[in-house]
C-alpha positions as CSV (number, residue, x, y, z in Angstrom):
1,X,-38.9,-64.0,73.1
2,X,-40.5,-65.6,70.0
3,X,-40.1,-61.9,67.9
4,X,-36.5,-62.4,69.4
5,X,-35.8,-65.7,68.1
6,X,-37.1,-65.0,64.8
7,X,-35.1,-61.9,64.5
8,X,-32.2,-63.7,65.4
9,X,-33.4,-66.1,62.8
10,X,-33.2,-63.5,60.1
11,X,-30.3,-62.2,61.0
12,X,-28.1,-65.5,60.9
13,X,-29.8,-66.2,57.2
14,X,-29.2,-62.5,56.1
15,X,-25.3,-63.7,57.2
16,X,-25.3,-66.4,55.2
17,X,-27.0,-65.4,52.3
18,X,-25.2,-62.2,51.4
19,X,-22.2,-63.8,50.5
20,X,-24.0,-65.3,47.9
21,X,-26.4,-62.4,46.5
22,X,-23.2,-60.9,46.2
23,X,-21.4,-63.2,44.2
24,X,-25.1,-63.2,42.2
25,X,-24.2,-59.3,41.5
26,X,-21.1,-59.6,40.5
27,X,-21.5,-62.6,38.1
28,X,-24.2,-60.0,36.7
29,X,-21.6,-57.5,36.5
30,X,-19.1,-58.9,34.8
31,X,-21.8,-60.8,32.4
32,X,-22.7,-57.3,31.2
33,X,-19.0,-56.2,30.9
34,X,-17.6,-54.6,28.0
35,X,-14.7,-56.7,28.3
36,X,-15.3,-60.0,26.2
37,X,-13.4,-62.7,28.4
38,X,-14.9,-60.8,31.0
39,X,-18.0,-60.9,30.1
40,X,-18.1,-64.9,28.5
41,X,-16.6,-66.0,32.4
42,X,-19.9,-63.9,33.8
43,X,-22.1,-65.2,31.8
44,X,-21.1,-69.1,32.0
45,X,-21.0,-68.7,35.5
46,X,-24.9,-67.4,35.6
47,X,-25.4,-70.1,33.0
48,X,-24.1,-72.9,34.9
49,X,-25.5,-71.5,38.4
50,X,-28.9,-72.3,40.1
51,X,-31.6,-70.4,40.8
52,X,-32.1,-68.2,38.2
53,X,-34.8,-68.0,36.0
54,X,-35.7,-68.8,32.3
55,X,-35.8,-65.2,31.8
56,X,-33.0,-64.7,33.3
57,X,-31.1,-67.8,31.8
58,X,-32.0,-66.5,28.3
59,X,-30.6,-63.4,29.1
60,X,-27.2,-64.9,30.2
61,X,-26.8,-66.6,27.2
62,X,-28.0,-63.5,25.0
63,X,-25.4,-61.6,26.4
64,X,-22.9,-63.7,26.2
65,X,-23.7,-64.5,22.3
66,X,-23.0,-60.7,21.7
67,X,-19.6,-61.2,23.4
68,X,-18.8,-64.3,21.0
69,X,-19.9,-62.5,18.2
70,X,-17.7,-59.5,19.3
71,X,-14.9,-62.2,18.9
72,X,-15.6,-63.1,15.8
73,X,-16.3,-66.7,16.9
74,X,-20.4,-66.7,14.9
75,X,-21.2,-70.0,15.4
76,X,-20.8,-69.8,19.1
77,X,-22.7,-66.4,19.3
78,X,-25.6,-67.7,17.2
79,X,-25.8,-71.2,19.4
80,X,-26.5,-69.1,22.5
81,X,-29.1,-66.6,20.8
82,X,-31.0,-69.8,19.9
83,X,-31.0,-71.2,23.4
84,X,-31.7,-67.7,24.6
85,X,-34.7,-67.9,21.9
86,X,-35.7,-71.4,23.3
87,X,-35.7,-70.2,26.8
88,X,-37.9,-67.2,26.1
89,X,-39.2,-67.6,22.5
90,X,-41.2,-63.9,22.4
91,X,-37.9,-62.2,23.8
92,X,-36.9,-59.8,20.5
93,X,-33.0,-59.1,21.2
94,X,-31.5,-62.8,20.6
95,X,-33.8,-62.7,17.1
96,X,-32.1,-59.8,16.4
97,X,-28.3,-60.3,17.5
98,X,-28.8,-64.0,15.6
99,X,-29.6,-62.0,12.9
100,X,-26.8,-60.1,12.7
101,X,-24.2,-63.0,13.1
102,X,-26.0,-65.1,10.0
103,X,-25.2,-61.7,8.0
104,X,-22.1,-61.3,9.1
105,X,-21.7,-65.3,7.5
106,X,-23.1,-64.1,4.5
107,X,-26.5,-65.8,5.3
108,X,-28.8,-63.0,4.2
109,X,-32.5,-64.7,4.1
110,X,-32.0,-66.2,7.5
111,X,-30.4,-62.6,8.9
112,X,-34.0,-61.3,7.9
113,X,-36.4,-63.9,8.9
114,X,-35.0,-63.3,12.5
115,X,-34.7,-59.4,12.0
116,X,-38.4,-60.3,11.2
117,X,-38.9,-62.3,14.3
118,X,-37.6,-59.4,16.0
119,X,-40.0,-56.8,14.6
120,X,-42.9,-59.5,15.4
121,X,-42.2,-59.5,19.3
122,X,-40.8,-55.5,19.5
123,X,-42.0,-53.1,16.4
124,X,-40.3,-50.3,18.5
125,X,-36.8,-52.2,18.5
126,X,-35.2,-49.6,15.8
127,X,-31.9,-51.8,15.6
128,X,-33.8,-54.6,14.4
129,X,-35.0,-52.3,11.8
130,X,-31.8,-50.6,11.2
131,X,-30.1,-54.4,10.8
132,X,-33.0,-55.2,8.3
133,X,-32.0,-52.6,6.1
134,X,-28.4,-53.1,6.3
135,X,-29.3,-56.7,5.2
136,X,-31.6,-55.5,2.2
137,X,-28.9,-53.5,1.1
138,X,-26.7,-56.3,0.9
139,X,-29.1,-58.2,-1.2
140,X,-29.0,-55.1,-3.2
141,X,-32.2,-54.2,-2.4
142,X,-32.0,-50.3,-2.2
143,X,-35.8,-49.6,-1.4
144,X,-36.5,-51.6,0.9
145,X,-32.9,-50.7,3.0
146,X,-33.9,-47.0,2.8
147,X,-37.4,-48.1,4.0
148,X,-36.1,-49.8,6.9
149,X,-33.5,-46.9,7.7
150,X,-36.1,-44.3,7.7
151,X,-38.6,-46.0,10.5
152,X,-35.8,-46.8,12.1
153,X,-34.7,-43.3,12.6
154,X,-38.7,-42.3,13.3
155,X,-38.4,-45.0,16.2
156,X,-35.1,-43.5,17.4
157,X,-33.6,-40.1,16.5
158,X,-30.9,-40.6,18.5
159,X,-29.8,-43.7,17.1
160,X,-26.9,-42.8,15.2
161,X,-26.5,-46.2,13.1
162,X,-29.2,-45.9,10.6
163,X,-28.6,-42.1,10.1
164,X,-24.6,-44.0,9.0
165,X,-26.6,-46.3,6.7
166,X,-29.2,-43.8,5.1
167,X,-26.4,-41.5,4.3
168,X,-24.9,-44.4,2.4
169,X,-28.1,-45.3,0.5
170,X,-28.1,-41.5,-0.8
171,X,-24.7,-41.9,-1.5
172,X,-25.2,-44.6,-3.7
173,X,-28.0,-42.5,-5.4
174,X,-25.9,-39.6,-6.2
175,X,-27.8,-37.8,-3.8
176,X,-24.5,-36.2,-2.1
177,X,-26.2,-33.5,-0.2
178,X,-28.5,-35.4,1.6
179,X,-25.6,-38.3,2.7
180,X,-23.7,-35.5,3.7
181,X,-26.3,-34.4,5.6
182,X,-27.0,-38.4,7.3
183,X,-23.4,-38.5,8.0
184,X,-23.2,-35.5,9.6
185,X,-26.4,-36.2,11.9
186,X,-24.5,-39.2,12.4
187,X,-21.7,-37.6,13.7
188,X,-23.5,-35.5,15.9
189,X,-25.5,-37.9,17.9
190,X,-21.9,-39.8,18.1
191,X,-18.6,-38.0,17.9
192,X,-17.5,-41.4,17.8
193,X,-18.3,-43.0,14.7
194,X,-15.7,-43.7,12.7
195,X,-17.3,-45.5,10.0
196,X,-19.8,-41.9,9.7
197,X,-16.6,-39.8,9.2
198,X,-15.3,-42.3,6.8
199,X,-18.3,-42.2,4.9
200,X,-18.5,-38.1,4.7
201,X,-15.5,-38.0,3.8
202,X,-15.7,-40.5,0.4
203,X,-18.8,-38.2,0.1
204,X,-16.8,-35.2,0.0
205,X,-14.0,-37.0,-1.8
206,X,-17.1,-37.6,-4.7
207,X,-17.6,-33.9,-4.8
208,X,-14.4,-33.0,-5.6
209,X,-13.8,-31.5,-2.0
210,X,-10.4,-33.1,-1.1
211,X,-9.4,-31.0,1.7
212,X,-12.7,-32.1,3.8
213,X,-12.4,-35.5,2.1
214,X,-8.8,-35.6,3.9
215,X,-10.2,-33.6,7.3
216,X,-12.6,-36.7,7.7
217,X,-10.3,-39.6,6.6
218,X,-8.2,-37.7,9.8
219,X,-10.8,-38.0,12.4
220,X,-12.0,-41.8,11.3
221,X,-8.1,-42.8,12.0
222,X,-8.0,-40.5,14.8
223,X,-10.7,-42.6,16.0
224,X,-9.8,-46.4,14.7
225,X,-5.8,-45.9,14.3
226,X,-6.0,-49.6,12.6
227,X,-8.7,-48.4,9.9
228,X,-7.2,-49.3,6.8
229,X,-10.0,-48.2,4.1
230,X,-9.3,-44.7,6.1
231,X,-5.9,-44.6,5.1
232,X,-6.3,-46.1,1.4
233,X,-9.3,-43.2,0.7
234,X,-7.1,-40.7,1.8
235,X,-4.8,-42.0,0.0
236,X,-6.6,-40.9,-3.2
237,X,-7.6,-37.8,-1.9
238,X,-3.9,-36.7,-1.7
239,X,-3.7,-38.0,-5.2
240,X,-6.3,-36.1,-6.6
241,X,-4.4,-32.9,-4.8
242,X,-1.3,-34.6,-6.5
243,X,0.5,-35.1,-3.1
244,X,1.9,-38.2,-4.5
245,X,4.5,-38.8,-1.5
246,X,1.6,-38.6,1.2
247,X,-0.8,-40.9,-1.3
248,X,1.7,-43.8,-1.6
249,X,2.6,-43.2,1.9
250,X,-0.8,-43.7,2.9
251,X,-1.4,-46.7,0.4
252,X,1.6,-48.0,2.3
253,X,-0.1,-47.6,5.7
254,X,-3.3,-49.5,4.5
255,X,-1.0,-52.5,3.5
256,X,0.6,-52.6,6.7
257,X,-2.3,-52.8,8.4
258,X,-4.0,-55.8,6.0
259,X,-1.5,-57.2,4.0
260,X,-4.3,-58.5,2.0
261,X,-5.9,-55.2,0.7
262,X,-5.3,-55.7,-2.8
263,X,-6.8,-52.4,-3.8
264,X,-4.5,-51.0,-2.1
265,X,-1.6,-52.2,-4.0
266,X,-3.9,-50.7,-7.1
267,X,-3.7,-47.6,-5.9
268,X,-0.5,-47.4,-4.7
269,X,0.7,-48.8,-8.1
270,X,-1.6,-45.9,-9.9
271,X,0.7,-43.4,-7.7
272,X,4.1,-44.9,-8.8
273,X,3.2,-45.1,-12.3
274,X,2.2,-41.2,-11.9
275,X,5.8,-40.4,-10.3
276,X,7.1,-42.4,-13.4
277,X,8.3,-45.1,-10.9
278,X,7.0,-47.7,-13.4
279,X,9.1,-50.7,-11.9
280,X,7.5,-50.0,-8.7
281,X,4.1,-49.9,-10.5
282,X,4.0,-53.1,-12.2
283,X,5.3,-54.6,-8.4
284,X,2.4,-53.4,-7.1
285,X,0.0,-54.3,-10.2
286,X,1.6,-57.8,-9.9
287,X,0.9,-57.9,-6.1
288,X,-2.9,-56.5,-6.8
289,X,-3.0,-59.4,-9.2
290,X,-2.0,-62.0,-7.1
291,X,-4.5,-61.2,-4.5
292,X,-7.5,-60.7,-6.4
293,X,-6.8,-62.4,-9.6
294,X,-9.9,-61.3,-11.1
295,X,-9.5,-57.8,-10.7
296,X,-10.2,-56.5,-14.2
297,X,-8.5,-52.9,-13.2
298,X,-5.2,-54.2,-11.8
299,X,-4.4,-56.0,-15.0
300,X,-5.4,-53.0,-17.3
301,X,-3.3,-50.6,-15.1
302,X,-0.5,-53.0,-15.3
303,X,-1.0,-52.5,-18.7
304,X,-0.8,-49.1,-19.6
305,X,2.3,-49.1,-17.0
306,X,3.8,-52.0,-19.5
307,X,3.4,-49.3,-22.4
308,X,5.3,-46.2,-20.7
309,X,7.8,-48.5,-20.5
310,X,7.3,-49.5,-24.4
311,X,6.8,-53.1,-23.8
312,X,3.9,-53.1,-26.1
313,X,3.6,-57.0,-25.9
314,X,2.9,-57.6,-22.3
315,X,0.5,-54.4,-22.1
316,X,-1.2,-56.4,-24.6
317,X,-1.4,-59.6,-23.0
318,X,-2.6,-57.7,-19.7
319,X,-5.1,-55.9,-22.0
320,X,-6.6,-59.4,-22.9
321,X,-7.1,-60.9,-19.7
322,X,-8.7,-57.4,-18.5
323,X,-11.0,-57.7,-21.3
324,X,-11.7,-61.6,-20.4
325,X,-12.1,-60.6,-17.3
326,X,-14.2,-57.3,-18.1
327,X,-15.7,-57.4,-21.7
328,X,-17.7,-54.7,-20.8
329,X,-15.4,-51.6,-20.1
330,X,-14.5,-49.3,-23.1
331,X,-11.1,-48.2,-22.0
332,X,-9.8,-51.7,-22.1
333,X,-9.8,-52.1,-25.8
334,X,-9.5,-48.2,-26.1
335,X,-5.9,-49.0,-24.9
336,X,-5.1,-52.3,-26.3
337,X,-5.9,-50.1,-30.0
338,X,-3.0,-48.1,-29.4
339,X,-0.9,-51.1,-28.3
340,X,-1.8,-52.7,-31.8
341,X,-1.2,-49.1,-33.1
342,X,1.9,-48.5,-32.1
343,X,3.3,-52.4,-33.1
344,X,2.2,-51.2,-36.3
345,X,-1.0,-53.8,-36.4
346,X,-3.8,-51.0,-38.0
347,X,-6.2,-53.3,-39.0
348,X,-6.8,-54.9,-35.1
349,X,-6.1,-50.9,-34.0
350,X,-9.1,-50.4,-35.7
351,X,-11.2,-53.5,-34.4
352,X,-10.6,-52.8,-31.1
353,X,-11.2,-48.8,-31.4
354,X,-14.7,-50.3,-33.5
355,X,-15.0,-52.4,-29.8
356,X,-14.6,-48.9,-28.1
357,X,-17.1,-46.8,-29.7
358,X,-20.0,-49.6,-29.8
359,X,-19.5,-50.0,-25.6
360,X,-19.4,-45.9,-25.6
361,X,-20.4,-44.2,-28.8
362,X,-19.6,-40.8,-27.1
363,X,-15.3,-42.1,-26.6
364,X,-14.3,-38.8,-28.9
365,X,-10.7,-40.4,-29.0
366,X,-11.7,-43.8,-30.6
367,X,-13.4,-42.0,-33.3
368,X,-10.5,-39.2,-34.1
369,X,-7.8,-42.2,-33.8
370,X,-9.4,-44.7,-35.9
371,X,-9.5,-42.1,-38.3
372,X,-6.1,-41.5,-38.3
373,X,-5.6,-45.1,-38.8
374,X,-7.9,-45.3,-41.9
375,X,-6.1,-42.4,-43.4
376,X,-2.7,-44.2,-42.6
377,X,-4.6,-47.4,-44.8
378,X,-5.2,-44.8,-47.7
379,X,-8.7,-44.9,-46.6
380,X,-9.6,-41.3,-46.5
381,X,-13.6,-41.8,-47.0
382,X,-13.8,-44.0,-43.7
383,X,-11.4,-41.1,-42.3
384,X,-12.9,-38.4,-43.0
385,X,-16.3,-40.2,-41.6
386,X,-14.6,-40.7,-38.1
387,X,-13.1,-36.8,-38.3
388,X,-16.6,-36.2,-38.4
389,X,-18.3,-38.3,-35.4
390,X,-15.5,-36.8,-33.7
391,X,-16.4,-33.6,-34.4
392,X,-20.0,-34.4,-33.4
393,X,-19.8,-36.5,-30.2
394,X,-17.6,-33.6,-28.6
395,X,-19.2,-30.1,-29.2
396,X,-17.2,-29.0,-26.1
397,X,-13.1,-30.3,-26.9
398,X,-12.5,-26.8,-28.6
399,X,-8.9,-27.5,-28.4
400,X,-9.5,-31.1,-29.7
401,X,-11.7,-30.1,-32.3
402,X,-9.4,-27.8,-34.0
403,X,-7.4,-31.0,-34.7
404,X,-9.9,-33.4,-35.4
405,X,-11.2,-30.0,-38.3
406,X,-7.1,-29.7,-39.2
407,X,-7.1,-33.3,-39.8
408,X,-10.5,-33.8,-41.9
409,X,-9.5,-30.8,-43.9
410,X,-5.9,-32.4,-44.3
411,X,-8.3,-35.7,-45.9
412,X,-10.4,-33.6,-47.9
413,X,-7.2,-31.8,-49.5
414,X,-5.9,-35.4,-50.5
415,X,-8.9,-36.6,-51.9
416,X,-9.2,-33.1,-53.9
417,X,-12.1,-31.7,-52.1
418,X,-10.3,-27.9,-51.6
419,X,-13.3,-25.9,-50.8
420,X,-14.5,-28.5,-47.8
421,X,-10.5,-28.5,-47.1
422,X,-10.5,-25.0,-46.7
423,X,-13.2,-25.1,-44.9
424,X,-12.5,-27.1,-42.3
425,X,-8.6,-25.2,-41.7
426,X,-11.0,-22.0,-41.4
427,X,-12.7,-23.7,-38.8
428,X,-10.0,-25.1,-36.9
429,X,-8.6,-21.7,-36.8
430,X,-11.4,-19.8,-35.5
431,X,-11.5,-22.4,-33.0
432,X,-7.8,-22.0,-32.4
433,X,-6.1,-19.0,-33.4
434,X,-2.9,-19.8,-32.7
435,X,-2.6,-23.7,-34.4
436,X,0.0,-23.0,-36.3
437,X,-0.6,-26.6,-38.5
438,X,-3.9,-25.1,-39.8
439,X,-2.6,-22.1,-41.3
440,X,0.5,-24.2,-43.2
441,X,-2.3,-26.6,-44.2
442,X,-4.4,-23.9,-45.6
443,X,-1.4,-22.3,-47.0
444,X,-0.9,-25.3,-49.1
445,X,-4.6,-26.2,-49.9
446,X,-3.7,-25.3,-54.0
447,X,-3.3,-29.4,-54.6
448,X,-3.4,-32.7,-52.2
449,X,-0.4,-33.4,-50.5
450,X,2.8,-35.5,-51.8
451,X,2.3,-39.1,-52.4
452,X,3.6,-40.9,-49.0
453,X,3.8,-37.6,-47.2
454,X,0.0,-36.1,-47.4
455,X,-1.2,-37.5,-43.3
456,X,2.5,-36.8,-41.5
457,X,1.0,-33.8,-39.6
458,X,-2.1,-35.6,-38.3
459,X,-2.0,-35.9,-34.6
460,X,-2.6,-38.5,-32.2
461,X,-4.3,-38.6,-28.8
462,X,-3.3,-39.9,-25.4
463,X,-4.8,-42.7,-24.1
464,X,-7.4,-41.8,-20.5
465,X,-6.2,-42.1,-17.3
466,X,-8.8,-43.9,-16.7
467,X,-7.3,-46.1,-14.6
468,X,-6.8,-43.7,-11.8
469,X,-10.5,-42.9,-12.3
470,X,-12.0,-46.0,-12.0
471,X,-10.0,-47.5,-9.4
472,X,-11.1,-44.4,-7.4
473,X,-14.6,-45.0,-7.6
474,X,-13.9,-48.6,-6.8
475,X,-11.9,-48.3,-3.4
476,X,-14.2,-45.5,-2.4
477,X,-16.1,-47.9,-0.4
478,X,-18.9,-46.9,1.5
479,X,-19.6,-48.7,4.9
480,X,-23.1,-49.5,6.4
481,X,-22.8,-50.2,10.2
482,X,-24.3,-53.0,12.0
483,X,-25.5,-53.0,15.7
């Protein structure tokens, strides 16, 4: 009768209690929820609840700082990882997730003390190492990233984040193959990663292989419709095809999506300016502009649009505020020379091409147009100088050369210096056979040319799309992944 009474016992406990263990499990369910609301409700409930404990408290709150931070709301997530820390202070995966909210609000030394913290209390946990590296790398410290990528991939080779983030280090490198080959390991451990398709493809893109570049910008919006670096990359690729109308379609699609992507507006401007749509361009230049007012690039591509459209005067003043904004880039007083140049202004043509060739002694069309300027001033020694540093910094412009040797010999026939005239026509005919100029030049090498008349058959260059090329490299942003 007693086994009876206590079995009865049990049983009318067991009743009461089930209720409750499940409400227990499903608070636990929906705490570990992918679902964020789902998940924060879970959570609070466990949080608030009885019974539980401190381990299991901290895990609560862990859990449901990964859901905040999945929001976006940081300072949230990171207030719950510390009570999760203070709850269990030798429990790694709070260190780690607190981590990886203060970098995601730009507070790189305290994302890597806890990344640290996390190591301390789990060497094995790969993602703190994987997170590490992503934070070195934001500090710009490649080594030490690369370091961090590489045991994080010894600790897990099926960890498909730091696979992402090597490939990027390489990529950064130059090292094009090996990224490739990161991405693409990436990839395979998760036919899900956007960001790892994304990233192959700008390294294909870098390669010059614009059909997988475009293949790969297809699966990371296959994968993230909303992806709007995806669209703007693949963008460029079609450019570089010269598939205009998809480009700016594209570049459309990537401003649609952030309305703030000024690159974008760059790029799209770059495309218009190629159709000859230069009204369009200089809208989206002004748009770039607006956004990121310090964007050195938008104002110098507004600038070369202002010139196609012969409005030397603005192109100049965009040239200015590129340079105040860049002093450092070549083709920024490469084009404001032929601004000045074509306004007539020789002698700041010349200054600025001087500006060109001390940033990049190698810029072949500096030296050949400054030339052309000094022989325009009746300053055929200087000229014939530049002719010559032409001649030398590009052993490889064939085509270019035959000029730059047309030209010199076209200096040394004014200054009465026939053999070295002859000479150099000879030479710009072997080089081109067909240069018509060269042969009338040599044709008429038995005295300098008429006063006034002598430099009418000297040719100029074009200015470099650079541009296009630069703005390429820049939006071909490569993205490390965080988990």
């Amino acid at each position: 009768m007693r086994l009876l009474a206590l079995l009865i016992s049990f049983f009318a406990w067991f009743m009461g209690a089930s209720p409750m263990l499940a409400a227990v499990d499903r608070d636990w369910n929906d705490c570990k929820a992918d679902d964020t609301a789902r998940s924060i409700a879970g959570c609070t409930r466990i949080i608030q609840g009885r019974g539980e404990t401190n381990k299991n408290h901290a895990i609560a709150y862990n859990t449901r700082g990964v859901a905040y931070r999945a929001k976006g709301d940081f300072d949230r997530a990171i207030a719950d990882f510390t009570e999760a820390i203070r709850l269990d202070p030798k429990y790694a995966s709070p260190y780690n997730n607190r981590g990886v909210a203060f970098q995601a609000k730009g507070d790189l030394d305290r994302a890597i003390a806890d990344f640290n913290e996390a190591i301390q209390f789990d060497a094995t946990l790969a993602q703190a190492y994987n997170n590490r590296g992503s934070a070195y790398w934001d500090k710009n410290d490649q080594d030490r990233a690369l370091a961090d990528f590489n045991e994080a991939i010894r600790l897990d080779p099926r960890y498909a984040g730091p696979f992402n983030n090597r490939g990027v280090a390489h990529q950064a490198k130059a090292d094009l193959n090996l990224a490739i080959a990161d991405f693409t390991e990436a990839i395979r451990i998760d036919g899900k990663h956007a960001q790892a398709y994304y990233n192959r493809g700008t390294a294909y893109r870098d390669k010059g292989d614009q059909v997988r570049a475009i293949a790969d910008y297809n699966n990371a919006i296959r994968l993230n419709p909303n992806y709007a670096r995806a669209y703007a990359n693949r963008g460029q690729a079609y450019s570089a095809k010269g598939d205009l109308d998809n480009a700016i379609a594209d570049y459309g699609e990537a401003i649609r999506i952030d309305p703030a992507y000024g690159i974008a507006y760059a790029d799209r401007g770059i495309a218009y300016r190629a159709k000859g749509d230069l009204d369009r361009a200089i809208s989206d230049f002004g748009e770039a502009i607006r956004l990121s007012p310090k964007d050195a690039l938008a104002r110098y591509s507004r600038g070369l649009a202002h010139l196609a459209k012969g409005d030397r005067d603005r192109a100049i003043a965009d040239y200015n505020e590129a340079i105040r904004l860049d002093p450092k880039d070549p083709d920024f007083y490469y084009s404001r020379a032929l601004a000045y140049r074509d306004k007539g202004d020789l002698d700041r043509a010349i200054a600025d091409y001087g500006e060109t060739i001390q940033l990049k002694p190698s810029h072949f069309n500096a030296y050949y147009n400054r030339s052309i300027a000094y022989a325009a001033k009746g300053d055929l020694n200087r000229a014939i100088a530049d002719y010559g540093e032409a001649i030398r910094v590009d052993p490889q412009h064939a085509t270019a050369y035959a000029t730059a040797y047309t030209n010199r010999g076209n200096a040394y026939r004014a200054n009465g210096d026939l053999d070295l005239a002859i000479s150099d026509f000879n030479e710009a005919i072997r080089l081109s056979p067909k240069y018509a100029n060269a042969y009338y030049l040599r044709a008429s090498r038995t005295g300098p040319g008429r006063p006034g008349s002598r430099h009418r058959r000297l040719r100029r260059s074009n200015p470099p799309q650079s541009g296009g090329r630069n703005r390429l490299c820049r939006s071909g942003q490569r993205v490390p992944c965080k988990r």
